[in-house]
N, C-alpha and C positions, 0 to 999 in steps of 0.2 A: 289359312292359319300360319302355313311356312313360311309365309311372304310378308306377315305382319310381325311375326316373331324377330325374323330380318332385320326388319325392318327398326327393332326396338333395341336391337343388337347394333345397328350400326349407327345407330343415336345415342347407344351410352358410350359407344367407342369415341363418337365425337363429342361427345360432353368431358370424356376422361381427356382425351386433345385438348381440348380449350383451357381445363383447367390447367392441366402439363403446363401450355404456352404460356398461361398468366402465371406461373409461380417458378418458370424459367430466371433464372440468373444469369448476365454477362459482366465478368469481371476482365478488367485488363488488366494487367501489369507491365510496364513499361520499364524495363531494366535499363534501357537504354538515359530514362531523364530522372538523374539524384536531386535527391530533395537535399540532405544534410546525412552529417553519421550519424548512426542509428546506436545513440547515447542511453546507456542502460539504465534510463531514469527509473526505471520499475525495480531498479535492486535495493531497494531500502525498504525496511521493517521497523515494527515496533511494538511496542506493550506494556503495559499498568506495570505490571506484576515481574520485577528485576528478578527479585529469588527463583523466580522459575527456569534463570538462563541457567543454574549449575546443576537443575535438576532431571530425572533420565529421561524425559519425554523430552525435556528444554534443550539437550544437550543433542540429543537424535536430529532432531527437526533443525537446531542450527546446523549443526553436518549436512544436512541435506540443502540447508537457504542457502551454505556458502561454497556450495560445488555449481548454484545455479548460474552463473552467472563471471565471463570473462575479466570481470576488474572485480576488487573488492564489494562486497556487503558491506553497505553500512545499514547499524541499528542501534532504534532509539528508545527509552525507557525510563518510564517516573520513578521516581522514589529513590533517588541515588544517595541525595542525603537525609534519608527522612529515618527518624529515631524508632528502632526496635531490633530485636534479638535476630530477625530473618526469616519468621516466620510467615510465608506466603496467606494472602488471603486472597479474594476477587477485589480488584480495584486499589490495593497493598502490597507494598514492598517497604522494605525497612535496612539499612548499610549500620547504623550507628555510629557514623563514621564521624560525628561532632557530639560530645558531651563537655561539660565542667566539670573541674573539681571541686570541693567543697568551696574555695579563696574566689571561683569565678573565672580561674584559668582554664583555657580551650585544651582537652584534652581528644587527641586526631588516634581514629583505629579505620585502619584502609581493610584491615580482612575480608568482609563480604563485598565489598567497593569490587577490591584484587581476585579476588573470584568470578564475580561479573566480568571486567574486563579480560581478564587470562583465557576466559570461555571462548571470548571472540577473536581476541588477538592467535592464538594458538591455533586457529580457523583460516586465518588470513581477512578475518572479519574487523570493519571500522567503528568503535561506537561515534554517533552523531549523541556525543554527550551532553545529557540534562544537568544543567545547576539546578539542580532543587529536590525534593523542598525545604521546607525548613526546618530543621534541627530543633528539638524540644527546647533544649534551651537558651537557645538564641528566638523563640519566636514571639511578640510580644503578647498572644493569647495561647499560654500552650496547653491549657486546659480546656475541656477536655482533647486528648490527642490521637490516640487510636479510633477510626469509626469503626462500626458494626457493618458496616452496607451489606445487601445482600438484593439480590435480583428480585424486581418488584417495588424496594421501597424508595422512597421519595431520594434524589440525585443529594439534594441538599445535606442527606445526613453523613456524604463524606468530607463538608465544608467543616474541617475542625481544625488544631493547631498548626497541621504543617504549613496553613493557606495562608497566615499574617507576614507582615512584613518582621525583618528582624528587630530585637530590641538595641541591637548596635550595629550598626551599617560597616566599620573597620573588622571587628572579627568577621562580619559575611565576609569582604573582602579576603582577609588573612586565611580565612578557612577555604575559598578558592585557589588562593596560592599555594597553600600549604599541598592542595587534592593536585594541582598540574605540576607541582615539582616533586611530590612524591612520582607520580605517574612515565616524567620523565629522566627520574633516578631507576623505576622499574623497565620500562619496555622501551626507553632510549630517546634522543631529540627526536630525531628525524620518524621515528613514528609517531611520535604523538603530535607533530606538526603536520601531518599526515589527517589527522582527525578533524571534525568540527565539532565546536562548544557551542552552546546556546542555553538562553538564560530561561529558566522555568516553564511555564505553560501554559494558554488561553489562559491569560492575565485579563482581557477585557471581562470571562464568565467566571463560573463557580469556582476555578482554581487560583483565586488572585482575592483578599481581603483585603486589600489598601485601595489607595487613590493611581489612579494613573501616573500621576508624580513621582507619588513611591516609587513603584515599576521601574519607572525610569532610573531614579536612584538607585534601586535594588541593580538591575545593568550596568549600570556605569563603576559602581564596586566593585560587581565581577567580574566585570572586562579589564579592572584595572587589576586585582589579583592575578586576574589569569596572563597578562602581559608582563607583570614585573616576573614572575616567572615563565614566561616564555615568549617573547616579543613576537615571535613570529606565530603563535598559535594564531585559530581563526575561529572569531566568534559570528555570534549572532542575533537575529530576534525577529519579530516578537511571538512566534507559533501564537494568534491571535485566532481566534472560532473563525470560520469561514464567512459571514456575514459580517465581519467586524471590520472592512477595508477601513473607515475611518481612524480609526482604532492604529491601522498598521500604519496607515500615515502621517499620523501625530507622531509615532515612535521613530519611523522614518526622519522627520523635520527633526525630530531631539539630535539624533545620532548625526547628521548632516549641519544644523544649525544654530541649536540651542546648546546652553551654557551646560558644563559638563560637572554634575555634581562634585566629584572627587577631586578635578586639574582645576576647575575655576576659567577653563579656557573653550574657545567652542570647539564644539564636536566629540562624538564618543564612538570608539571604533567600531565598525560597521562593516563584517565579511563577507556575511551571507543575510539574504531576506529570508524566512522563513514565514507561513501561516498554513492553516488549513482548511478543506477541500469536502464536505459531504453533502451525500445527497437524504431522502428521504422518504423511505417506503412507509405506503399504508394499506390493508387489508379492506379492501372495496368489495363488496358482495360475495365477501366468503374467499377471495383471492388475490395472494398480494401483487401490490403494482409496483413497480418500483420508480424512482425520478431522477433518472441520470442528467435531466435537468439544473438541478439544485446543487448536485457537485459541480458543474461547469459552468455555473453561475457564477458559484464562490471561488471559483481559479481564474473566471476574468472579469469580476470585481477588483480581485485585486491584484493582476496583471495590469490593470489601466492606472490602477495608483504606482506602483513601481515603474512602469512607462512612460509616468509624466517626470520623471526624475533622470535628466542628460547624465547625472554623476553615477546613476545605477546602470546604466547601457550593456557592462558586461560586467557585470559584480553576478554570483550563482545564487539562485533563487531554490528555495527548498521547500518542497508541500510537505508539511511534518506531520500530518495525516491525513490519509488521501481517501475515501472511502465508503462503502455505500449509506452508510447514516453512522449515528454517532456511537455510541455504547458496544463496547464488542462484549463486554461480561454480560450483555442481557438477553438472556437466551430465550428462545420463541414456547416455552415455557406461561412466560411471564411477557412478555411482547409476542404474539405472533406474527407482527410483522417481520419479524424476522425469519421466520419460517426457510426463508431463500437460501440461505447460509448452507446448507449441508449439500445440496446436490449444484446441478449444473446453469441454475439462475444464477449464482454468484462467479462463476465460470465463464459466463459468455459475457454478462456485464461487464465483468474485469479487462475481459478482451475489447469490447465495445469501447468504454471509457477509455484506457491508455489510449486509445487509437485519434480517440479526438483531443486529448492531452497535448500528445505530438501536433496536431494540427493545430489548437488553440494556443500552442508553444510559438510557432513559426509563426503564425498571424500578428503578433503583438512582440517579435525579435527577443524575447525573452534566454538569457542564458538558465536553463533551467538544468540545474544536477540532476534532483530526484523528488520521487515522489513516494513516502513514508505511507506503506499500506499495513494501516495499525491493525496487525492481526497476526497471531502466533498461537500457543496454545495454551490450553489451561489444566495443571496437573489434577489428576485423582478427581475427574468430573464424571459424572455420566457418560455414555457413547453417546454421538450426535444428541447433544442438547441444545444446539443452535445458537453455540455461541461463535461468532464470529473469529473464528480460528483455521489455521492451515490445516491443522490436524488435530485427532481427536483418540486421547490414548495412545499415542506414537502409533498412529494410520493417519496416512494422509487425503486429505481432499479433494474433490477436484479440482476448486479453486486453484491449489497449488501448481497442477499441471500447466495451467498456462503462463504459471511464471517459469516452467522446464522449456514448455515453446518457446518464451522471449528471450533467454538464454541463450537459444542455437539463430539467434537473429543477427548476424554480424555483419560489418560493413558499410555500407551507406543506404538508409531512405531510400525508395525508390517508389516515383509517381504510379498509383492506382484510379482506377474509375469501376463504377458500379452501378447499376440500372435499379439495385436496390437498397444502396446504404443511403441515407438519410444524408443531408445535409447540415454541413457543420451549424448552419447558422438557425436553420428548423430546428435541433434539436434544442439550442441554447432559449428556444421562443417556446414550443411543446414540447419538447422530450422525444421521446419514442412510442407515442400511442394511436398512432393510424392503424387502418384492418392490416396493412403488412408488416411485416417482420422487418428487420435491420439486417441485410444483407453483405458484408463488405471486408474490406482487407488493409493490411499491411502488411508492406514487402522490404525485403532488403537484395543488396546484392554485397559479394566480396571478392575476392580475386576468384575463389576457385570452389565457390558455390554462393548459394540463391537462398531464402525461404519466401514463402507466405504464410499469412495466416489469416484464416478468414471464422468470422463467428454469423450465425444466424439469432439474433437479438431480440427481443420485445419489453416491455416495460411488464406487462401482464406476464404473471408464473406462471406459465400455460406450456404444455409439451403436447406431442402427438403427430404433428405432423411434420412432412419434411416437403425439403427445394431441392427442388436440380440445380445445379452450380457449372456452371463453365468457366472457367480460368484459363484467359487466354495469357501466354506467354510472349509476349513481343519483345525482339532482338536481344533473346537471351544469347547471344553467340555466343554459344558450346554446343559445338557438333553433337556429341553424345552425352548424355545425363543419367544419373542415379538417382531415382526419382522414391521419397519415401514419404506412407501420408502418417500421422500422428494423429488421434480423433479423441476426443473428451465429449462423452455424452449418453445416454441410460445405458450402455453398450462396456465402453471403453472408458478406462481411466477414472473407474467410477466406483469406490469402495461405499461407498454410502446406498446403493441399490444391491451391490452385491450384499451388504448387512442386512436391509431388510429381505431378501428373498431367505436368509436363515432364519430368519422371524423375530429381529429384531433384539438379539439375546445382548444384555446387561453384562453377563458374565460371562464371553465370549472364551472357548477353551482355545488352550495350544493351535490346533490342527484351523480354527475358526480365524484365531487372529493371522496365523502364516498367509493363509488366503485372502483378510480383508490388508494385510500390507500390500502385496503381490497386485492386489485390485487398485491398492490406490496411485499406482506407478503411472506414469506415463505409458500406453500402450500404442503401439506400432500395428498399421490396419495390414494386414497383407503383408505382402516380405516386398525389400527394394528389389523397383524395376529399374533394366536396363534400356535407354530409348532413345532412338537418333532423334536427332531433328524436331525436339518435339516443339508443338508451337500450342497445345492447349490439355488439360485436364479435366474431366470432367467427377463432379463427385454427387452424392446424394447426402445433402446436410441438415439433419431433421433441428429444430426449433430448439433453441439453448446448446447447440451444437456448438464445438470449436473446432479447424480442423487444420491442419499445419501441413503445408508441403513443404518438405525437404528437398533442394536439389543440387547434387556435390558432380565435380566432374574434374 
């Protein structure tokens, strides 16, 4: 009976082996071979709802986007000229910053405009400023003009006045001029030459009631407004739906070779490309999947169109929304596919995705600035109601942290390999949906330290188990290292678990929010080690995991 007990004993030992071996990770990182500099294309933001940058959750959470990151923030936001008093709603913003007077004269008030911008400038923050939309009464259907929309009903019912083209194409023009030469009487030339403009939004879908022509015409008005006051600013176009490459290369040929509404001569100035980028989760047998597929389709759809264009070679290219599906005020309420949003699906995604950004960037020689991840917060909502936001009641997400990891990224790209990240070109074909996980990294190096950052990935919202991880270090020459790990996952960096272990309270007290702030921080695994010579690390990185090696010398 001893013997067969043993015996049962040293067959689960070697069952628990085999599995160890298959769920073993070998990463390398090669410090020694630079890919490019490691360009903080992930510092750019954005969101519906302007009125919420002056307001105290809007104002918290910017302080915290614009400390993340070595160069400027920029961010971006609808509703800059769109008619109302300033009262915030979901999917609303309102400046008032173009009316008439009773004769039909343009009557210009920059107050809440000046507010918006001051938020960010006073930050060291960039807006990637929206022309639009359209002013009630320049729009040629301005009635009805404020929607209702509300989470759940039909997209269409925010298609109302601000979406038409204008009823006189010279005051759009003049009311552009008039917004960048106030702009650069307030905050100065050279800042606001500093900035990028771009003309309104997914013109090809529900935010665009004219003709593609329009469009066009609508652009070249404003580009010429925004030139006669400021020659040197730099616009752009056409933030087009991710699916719409066509779309972006008809506006392309306008701006490159067709007759220019306003001058009568060819060409319309052309700074930056702009379109956007998501993917598409669905709830399959009670559990959502997500399709990191579908964002990286729509970034080299229209990567190939911008590539067939010699005169675009190094012109910056801007994803003006980058992100895991479309609607961020739809909260998993009323979609549960959204459900991913609050904890560490949306977290290790985020790491997943930029990581093949960068590599779908380099594949295709792409000058790419940034990439606009439309997601900030929504005032006086529910706690965790799954709207696609950084933070939630001024507590931040996890999501958040691993834009604190890309932040401490500095220096130059540096070549990785993995036994379990996916390949770039499998995942543009299936996604992320075989029995393993996504295992893999990106590295930097600088003068006088290192990071990594590696995520454990799957398409399926599924937690529970975890990988061994090896991270080998090859020719990091620095003798001695200061080696620190950073981890996001049900553990660490995680206010959304720590809120439901209090059981989920609404009306969270004093003593409760101090602890889910504190929780949503970036947290630090262990204290920095000191270590010669190191040449490898080993970690234990459970599923939706993110985990950041620090290393300073």
């Amino acid at each position: 009976m001893k013997a067969l007990k043993l015996y049962f004993l040293l067959l689960q030992t070697l069952m628990v082996s085999v599995t160890y071996a298959q769920n073993k990770t070998n990463i390398e990182v090669n410090f020694d071979q630079q890919i490019a500099p490691m360009k903080p294309v992930w510092a750019w933001f954005g969101y519906d709802e302007p009125n919420y940058t002056y307001m105290k959750d809007g104002q918290k959470l910017l302080t915290e986007i614009s400390k993340l990151s070595p160069v400027p923030v920029y961010v971006r936001a609808h509703n800059l000229l769109t008619s109302g008093d300033g009262t915030p709603a979901l999917k609303w913003g309102s400046t008032n910053a173009y009316t008439e007077d009773a004769k039909g004269n343009p009557v210009y008030n920059w107050k809440i405009v000046d507010q918006i911008f001051d938020t960010y400038v006073k930050r060291g923050m960039k807006p990637l400023a929206q022309i639009g939309f359209m002013p009630e009464a320049l729009s040629t259907h301005p009635i009805p003009y404020q929607h209702q929309w509300k989470p759940g009903a039909k997209y269409s019912v925010i298609e109302t006045g601000w979406a038409y083209p204008p009823k006189d194409y010279q005051k759009w023009s003049n009311l552009v001029y008039e917004w960048v030469k106030h702009s650069v009487a307030r905050y100065g030339k050279a800042e606001v030459e500093s900035w990028y403009w771009e003309v309104w939004n997914e013109p090809d879908g529900a935010y665009w009631k004219g003709t593609q022509a329009e469009f066009f015409k609508l652009y070249d008005y404003a580009a010429d407004g925004l030139k006669r006051a400021l020659p040197n600013a730099r616009i752009g176009g056409a933030n087009v739906t991710g699916g719409a490459s066509k779309y972006l290369d008809a506006f392309i040929k306008h701006c490159l070779s067709d007759t220019n509404y306003v001058t009568g001569k060819i060409g319309s100035p052309l700074d930056a490309v702009l379109f956007h980028a998501k993917g598409s989760p669905r709830v399959v047998n009670g559990t959502v999947v997500m399709d990191i597929r579908a964002q990286l389709r729509n970034m080299e759809s229209n990567y190939r169109v911008i590539a067939k264009y010699p005169q675009l070679k190094n012109i910056p290219v801007i994803i003006g929304e980058s992100d895991p599906e479309g609607c961020a005020a739809c909260g998993m309420a009323t979609n549960p596919e959204n459900a991913y949003r609050n904890g560490t699906m949306y977290s290790s995604y985020t790491a997943a995705s930029f990581a093949r950004l960068y590599a779908l960037t380099d594949l295709y020689k792409i000058n790419l600035l940034g990439a606009v991840t439309w997601s900030f917060e929504f005032e006086n909502q529910p706690w965790f109601a799954g709207f696609r936001d950084l933070a939630t009641n001024g507590v931040d997400k996890p999501v958040l942290n691993v834009f604190r990891m890309f932040g401490m990224m500095k220096g130059s790209r540096v070549a990785t390999t993995s036994n379990r990240m996916y390949e770039l070109r499998s995942v543009l074909d299936s996604s992320i949906r075989k029995s393993q996980t996504d295992i893999g990294a990106l590295a930097a190096k600088a003068e006088k330290s290192a990071s990594v950052l590696v995520w454990n990935y799957h398409d399926e919202d599924k937690t529970g188990t975890q990988d061994s991880v090896k991270v080998m270090l090859n020719n990091l020459a620095a003798k001695t290292v200061t080696l620190t790990e950073y981890r996001i996952d049900g553990d660490n960096s995680n206010a959304y678990e720590v809120w439901k272990k209090m059981g989920s309270p609404q009306n969270p007290d004093s003593k409760q929010i101090a602890l889910l702030e504190k929780a949503g921080q970036l947290k630090m695994v262990g204290k920095p080690v000191k270590r010669s010579n190191l040449k490898e690390v080993e970690i234990l990185l459970p599923r939706q995991g993110v985990s950041f090696l620090k290393l300073d010398w």
